[in-house]
N, C-alpha and C positions, 0 to 999 in steps of 0.2 A: 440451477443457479442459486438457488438457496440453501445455505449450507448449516449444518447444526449436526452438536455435540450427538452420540448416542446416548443412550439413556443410560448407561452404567455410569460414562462418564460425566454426565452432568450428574446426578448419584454426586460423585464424587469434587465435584466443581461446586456444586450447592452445600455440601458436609464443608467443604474446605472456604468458602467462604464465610462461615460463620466469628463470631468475633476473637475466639481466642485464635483463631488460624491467622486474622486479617489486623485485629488489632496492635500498633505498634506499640513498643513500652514507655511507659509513661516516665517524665522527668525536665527537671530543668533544661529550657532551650537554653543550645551554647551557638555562638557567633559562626557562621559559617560565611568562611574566604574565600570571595571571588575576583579572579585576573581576569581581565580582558586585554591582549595586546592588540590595539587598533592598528597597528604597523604592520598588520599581516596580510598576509592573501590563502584565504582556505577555496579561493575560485569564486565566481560570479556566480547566484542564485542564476537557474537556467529558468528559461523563459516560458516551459511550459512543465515545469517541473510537479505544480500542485494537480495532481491528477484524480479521478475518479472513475470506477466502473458503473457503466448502463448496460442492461439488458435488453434482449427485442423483445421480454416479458412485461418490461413497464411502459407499461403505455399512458403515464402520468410524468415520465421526464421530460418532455417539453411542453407542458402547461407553463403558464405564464410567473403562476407563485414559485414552484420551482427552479425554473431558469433564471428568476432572480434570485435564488437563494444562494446557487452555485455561481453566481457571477458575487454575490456581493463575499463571499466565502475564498474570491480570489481562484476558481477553477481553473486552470491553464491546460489542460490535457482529459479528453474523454474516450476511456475503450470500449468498443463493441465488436460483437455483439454480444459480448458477455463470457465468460469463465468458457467451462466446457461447454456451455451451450453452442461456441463456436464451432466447436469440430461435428456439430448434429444439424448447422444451419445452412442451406441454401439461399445463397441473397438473391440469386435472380427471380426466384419463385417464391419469395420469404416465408418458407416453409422449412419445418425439421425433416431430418433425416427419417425419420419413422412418419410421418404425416400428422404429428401432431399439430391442434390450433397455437397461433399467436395473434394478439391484436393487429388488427392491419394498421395501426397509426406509427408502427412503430419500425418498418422499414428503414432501407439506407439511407432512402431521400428523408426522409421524416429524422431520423438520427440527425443526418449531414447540418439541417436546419435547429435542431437542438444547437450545434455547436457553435453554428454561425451565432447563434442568440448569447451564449454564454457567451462567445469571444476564445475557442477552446480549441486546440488544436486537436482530431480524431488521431485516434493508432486503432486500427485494426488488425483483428485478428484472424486470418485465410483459414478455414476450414480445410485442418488437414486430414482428422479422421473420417473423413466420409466424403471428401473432396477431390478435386483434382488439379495438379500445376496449374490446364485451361482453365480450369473453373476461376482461380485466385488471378491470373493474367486477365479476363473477363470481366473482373470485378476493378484490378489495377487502369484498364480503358475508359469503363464508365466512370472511374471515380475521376481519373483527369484527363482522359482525353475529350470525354464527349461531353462533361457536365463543369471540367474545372474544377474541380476542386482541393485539387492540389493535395492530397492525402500523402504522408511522407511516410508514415513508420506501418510496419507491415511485420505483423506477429506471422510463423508461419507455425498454427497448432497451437493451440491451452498449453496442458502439462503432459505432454504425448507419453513421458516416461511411466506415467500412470497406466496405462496401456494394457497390463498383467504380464507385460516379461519379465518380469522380477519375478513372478510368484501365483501360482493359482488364487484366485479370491483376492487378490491385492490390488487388481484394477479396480480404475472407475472412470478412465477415459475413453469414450467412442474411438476406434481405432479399426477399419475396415480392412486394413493392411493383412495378407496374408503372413508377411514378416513383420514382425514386432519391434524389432532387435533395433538398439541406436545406431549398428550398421546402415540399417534400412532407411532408419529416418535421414541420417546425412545425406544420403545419397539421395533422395527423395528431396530434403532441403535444396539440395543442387537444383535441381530439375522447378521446383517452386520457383526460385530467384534466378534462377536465367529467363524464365518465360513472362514472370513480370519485372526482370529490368526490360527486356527485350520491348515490351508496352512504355515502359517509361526509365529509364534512362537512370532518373534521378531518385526515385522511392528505396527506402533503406531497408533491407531485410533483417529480421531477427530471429535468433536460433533459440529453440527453450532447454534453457540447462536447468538440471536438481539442481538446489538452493544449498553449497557446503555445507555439512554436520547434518542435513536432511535426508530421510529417506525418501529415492534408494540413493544416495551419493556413497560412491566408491564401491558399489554392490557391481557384481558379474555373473551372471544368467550361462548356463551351459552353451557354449559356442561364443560366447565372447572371450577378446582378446586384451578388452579394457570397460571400464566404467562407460556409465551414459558421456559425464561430459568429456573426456578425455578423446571417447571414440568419433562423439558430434564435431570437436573441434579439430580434433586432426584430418577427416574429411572436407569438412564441408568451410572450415575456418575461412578460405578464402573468395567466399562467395555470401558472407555475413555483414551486418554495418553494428550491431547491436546484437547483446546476449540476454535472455529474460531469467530473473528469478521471481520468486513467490516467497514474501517475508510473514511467516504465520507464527512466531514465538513463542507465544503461548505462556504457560505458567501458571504452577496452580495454587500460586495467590498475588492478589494483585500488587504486592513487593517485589514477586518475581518478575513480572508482568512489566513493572514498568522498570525494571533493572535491566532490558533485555538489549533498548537501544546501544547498551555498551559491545554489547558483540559487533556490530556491524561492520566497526573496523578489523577485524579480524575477518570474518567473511567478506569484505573487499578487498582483502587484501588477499585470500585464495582464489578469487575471482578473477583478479588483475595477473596473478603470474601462470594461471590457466590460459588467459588471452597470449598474453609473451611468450609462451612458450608456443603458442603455431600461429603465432600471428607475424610475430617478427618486427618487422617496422612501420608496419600498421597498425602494432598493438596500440596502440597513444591514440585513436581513430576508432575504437571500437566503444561504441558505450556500453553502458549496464543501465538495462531499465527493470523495476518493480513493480512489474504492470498489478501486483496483486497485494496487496496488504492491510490486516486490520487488528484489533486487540481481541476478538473472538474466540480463535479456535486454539481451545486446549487453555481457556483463561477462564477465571469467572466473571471477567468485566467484559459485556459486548456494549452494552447502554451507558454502561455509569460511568462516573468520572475518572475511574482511572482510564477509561477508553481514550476520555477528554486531553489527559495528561500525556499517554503513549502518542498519541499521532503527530503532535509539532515536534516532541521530541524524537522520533521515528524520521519524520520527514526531514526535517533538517540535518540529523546524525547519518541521512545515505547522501545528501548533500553536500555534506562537507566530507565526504569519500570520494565524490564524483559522480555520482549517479546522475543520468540527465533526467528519466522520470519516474514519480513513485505514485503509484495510483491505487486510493483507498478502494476496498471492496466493502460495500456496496453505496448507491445514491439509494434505492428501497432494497430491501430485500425480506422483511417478514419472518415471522418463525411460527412454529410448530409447539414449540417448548413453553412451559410453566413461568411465570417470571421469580427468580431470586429476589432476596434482600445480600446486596453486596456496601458494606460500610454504610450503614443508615438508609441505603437509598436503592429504587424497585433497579434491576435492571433486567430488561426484557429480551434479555438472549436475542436479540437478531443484529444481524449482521449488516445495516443500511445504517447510513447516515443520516434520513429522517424518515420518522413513523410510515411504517404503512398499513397501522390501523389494524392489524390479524390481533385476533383473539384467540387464548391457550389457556390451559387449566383454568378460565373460569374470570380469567383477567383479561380485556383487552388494553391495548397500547395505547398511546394517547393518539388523537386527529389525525388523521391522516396527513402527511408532509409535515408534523411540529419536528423541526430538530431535533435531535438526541442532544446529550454532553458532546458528542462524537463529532459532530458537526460543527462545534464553538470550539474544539481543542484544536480542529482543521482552520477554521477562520480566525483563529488567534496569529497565525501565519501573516496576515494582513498585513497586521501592527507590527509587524520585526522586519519586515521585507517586501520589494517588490521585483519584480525580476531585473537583473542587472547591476542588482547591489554587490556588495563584495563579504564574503561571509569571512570574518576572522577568527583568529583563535581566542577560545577562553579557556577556562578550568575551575572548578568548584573544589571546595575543601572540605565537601563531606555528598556521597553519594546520596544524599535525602535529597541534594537542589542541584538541577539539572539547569546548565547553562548554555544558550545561544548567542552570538550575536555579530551584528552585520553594519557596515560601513553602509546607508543610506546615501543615495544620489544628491542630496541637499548637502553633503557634508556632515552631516551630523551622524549618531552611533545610537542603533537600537540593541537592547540588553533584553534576551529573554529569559526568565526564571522559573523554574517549574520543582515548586514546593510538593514533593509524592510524600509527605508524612501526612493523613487525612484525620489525625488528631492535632498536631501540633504548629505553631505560626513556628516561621523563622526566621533569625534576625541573619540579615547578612552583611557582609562588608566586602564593598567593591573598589578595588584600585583599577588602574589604567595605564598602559605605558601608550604612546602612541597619540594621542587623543585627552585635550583637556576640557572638561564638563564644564557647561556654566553652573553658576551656582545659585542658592536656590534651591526651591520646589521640582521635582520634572512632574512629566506627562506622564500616566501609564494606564495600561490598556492591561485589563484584569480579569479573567473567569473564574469564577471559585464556584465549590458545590452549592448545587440548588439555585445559582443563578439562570435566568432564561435569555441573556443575551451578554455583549463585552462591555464592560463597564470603562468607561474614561474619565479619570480625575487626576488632580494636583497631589501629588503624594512623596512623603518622605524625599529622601536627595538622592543628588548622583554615587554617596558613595556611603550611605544607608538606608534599608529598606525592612520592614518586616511584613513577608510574606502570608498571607490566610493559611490554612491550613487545606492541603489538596488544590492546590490553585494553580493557575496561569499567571504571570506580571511580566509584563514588558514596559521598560524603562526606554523611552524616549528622547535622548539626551540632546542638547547643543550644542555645541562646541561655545568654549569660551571669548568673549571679546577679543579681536587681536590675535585670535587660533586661527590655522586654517582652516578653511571651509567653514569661517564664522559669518560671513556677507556672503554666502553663494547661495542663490534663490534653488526656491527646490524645483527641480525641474517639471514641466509637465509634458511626459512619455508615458507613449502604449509600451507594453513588452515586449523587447528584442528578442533577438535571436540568444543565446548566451550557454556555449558549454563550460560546467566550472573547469579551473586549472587543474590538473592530475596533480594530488599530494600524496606524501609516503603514508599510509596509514600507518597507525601504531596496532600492532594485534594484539586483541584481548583474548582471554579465554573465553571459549564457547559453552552456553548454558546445554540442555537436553532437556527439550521440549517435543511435540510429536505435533504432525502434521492434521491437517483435517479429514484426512482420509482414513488415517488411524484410527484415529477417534470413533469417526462414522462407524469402521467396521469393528469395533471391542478392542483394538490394539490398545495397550495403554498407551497415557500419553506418558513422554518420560522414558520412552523405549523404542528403538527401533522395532517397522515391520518382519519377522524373523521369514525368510523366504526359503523353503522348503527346496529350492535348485541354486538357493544362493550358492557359491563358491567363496565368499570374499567372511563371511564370519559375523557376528554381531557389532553394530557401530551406536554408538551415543547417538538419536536421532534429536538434531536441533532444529527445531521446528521449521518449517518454512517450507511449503508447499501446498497453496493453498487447499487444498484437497476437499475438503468436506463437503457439505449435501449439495452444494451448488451444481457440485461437479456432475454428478452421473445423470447430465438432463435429457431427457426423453425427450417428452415434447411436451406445451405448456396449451394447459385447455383454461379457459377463459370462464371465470363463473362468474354469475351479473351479481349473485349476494353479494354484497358491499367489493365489488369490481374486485376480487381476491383472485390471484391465477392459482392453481393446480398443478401444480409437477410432476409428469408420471415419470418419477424417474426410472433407468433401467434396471436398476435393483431395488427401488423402495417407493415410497408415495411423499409428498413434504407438500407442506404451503406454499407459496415462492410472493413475497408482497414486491410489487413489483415496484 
């Protein structure tokens, strides 16, 4: 479950973050123009869209400090039991596939009760490498037949394409299957989702597709007749409710890094005419979930604040695609590795949202549970939305400020602004059609580098702002006296149900970043895995597949020095901070 760079490429992720790599050029700030049209509909923020992965490794996600960090951080969605670790785990036994140890706190009933506490709707994920249909139907009864608990979304497999049918050496997913092939798994997907609707009725199934521009996307193994997802979908399409990808973008320098959220619409938009074309008239019904994503793998910000800055921006740009949910990798997960200096500041290569205390080269990480940036760019979400709102369109006038913003249930219009130049402030200028601001001072909700929490003040106006330099602002606006939704009190609601509306994306051109798995095994990143049976030729691979060290989990032994787990994984050894 813990996943990290190899050592060439962190090599090369530590050279590339040094300052003439990272630092931007220096000069006169110039005015950068922001629209917002409030008259729009980019769909309704979904209700359980801010999501996070737990492992059955951490046996510190339902402590109490914790569970309030993720509730006040706005959690709506929790996956287990974790990355690959799923296709190695047994729930009834909560044991691995090879019999490795796991803490026993950290069970399905103990998860289940995690979520209850958060307020978090679970998605699990069915153990298909080492599992069986029964096995996932088995688990589909206890979770709501016999305990209630109403469990809706149902992964069936990690990244199964991981597998090694692509290529000798180029697996890293548990995969017991005597057939490999995405024939196999379709067919097997079937046989999954008939025997757990057959338990429940109403539980939605998901199919794991490559992530477009990623490897292996559009790759063909000797005896196929088509790619992974072409083949998953023509199969098995009609026995699906949702398709998974894994968003890892990567970039090697954190310019790249955070320029990345602009692809998405283009990759959703590959995604959506893959559904339409075997889905038919149930394409409109089919979601797309991101049960995996973080600033990590193939980047040199996992800790620092460009992390901070990717993840709202990330999360809202699959949002306003239609994504129902996007779930960060990791709540702990620790590392192995040295810590950099990225833009002034340590960041500790690991892959969790708050400390888990592991020590490397010589440095340890700060207390155990302190937030990272990573966890304040995630809780910056707060302040711009809550589920139900109505996400409209904006647009920026210079790729350095990255724009969100959402029709609030009070009537009023939150503006989020994310300044990626980490030397320079900048001045912006906001109009509005749609929506008239009062005037005056606004409200806004602020994270900038080396801050340890959101800041709230009276600052600048509705239609100028100068932003810190690497920062968060979100503009909290009113509507003017005598506007609509100037007297509408703010409501007070839990989070609904709420799918966004389907919009046409616009597609961007796709960057060529490398997955985690690459990484792990020397592939560069920046290049596809070149697979020795391939038939289909070399492809730009754009990152996104979670892959790295998480992935190839064995089984997790338990060591009392400072409660650190062990990962034996099947090809290598890692920390895993749980």
């Amino acid at each position: 479950m813990l996943r990290h760079l190899a050592v060439g490429a962190v090599a090369v992720l530590a050279a590339s973050a040094g300052a003439g790599a990272l630092a931007p050029s220096a000069g006169a700030a110039t005015t950068v123009g922001i629209s917002v049209d409030a008259g729009t509909s980019l769909g309704t923020v979904p209700s359980s869209g801010v999501g996070l992965n737990t492992g059955v490794g951490d046996d510190h996600m339902g402590t109490a400090q914790v569970t309030s960090l993720m509730n006040a951080a706005g959690v709506g969605q929790l996956r287990y039991p974790g990355g690959s670790g799923a296709d190695d785990y047994h729930w009834k036994t909560h044991t691995m596939d090879d019999g490795g140890g796991i803490p026993s706190n950290t069970d399905f009933d103990h998860f289940m009760a995690t979520a209850k506490t958060v307020g978090a709707q679970p998605i699990i994920t069915a153990n298909y490498g080492s599992g069986t249909p029964q096995e996932a139907a088995d688990w589909v009864k206890y979770a709501n037949v016999d305990k209630g608990y109403g469990v809706k979304y149902w992964e069936i497999g990690n990244e199964v394409y991981g597998n090694g049918h692509y290529g000798d050496g180029k697996g890293w997913e548990l995969d017991k299957h005597a057939d490999k092939s995405p024939t196999a798994y379709a067919n097997n997907l079937i046989a999954y989702a008939k025997a757990m609707k057959a338990v429940d009725p109403t539980v939605k199934i998901g199919a794991v597709l490559t992530t477009p521009g990623g490897w292996p996307d559009k790759e063909k193994a000797p005896g196929d007749s088509a790619d992974w997802n072409n083949t998953v979908l023509s199969i098995a399409g009609s026995s699906i409710d949702f398709v998974i990808v894994h968003w890892y973008p990567g970039g090697t320098t954190t310019a790249d890094l955070l320029n990345t959220p602009s692809r998405i619409a283009g990759t959703t938009s590959t995604l959506r005419s893959l559904i339409a074309k075997y889905e038919g008239s149930r394409a409109a019904s089919v979601e797309i979930a991101v049960t995996e994503t973080d600033a990590a793998a193939g980047s040199p910000a996992a800790t620092s604040q460009a992390a901070a800055l990717f993840a709202p921006d990330t999360y809202m740009s699959w949002f306003e695609q239609g994504a129902t949910h996007v779930d960060w990798w990791n709540l702990h997960n620790g590392t192995s590795e040295a810590p950099t200096t990225v833009i002034g500041q340590t960041d500790y290569r690991d892959g969790g949202m708050l400390s888990a205390g592991t020590c490397a080269g010589g440095t340890c990480e700060p207390q155990r549970d302190t937030p990272f940036p990573s966890y304040w760019g995630i809780r910056s979400l707060t302040a711009l939305a809550q589920p139900g709102d109505t996400m409209v369109k904006s647009s920026s006038g210079d790729s350095s400020v990255a724009v969100h913003a959402v029709r609030s249930g009070n009537g009023g219009l939150n503006v989020m602004l994310i300044n990626k130049s980490p030397q320079n402030a900048a001045q912006v200028s906001l109009s509005y059609a749609g929506f008239t601001p009062a005037a005056g001072a606004v409200t806004t909700v602020s994270y900038a580098q080396g801050d340890t929490a959101l800041t709230t003040a009276e600052r600048g106006t509705a239609v100028a702002q100068t932003l810190p330099p690497y920062s968060i602002t979100t503009l909290q606006l009113k509507p003017a006296s005598g506007t609509a939704g100037a007297d509408k009190p703010s409501p007070l609601r839990k989070p609904t149900a709420a799918t966004p509306t389907a919009v046409t994306p616009v597609v961007s051109a796709s960057g060529t970043t490398g997955t985690r798995a690459q990484a792990e095994k020397g592939v560069p990143v920046g290049h596809p895995s070149p697979s020795p049976s391939s038939t289909s030729g070399g492809l730009a691979s754009t990152g996104m597949s979670d892959a790295v060290t998480y992935s190839a989990v064995g089984g997790l032994l338990a060591v009392a020095a400072g409660s650190v787990l062990v990962l034996r994984g099947r090809r290598r050894k890692a920390l895993h901070g749980k």
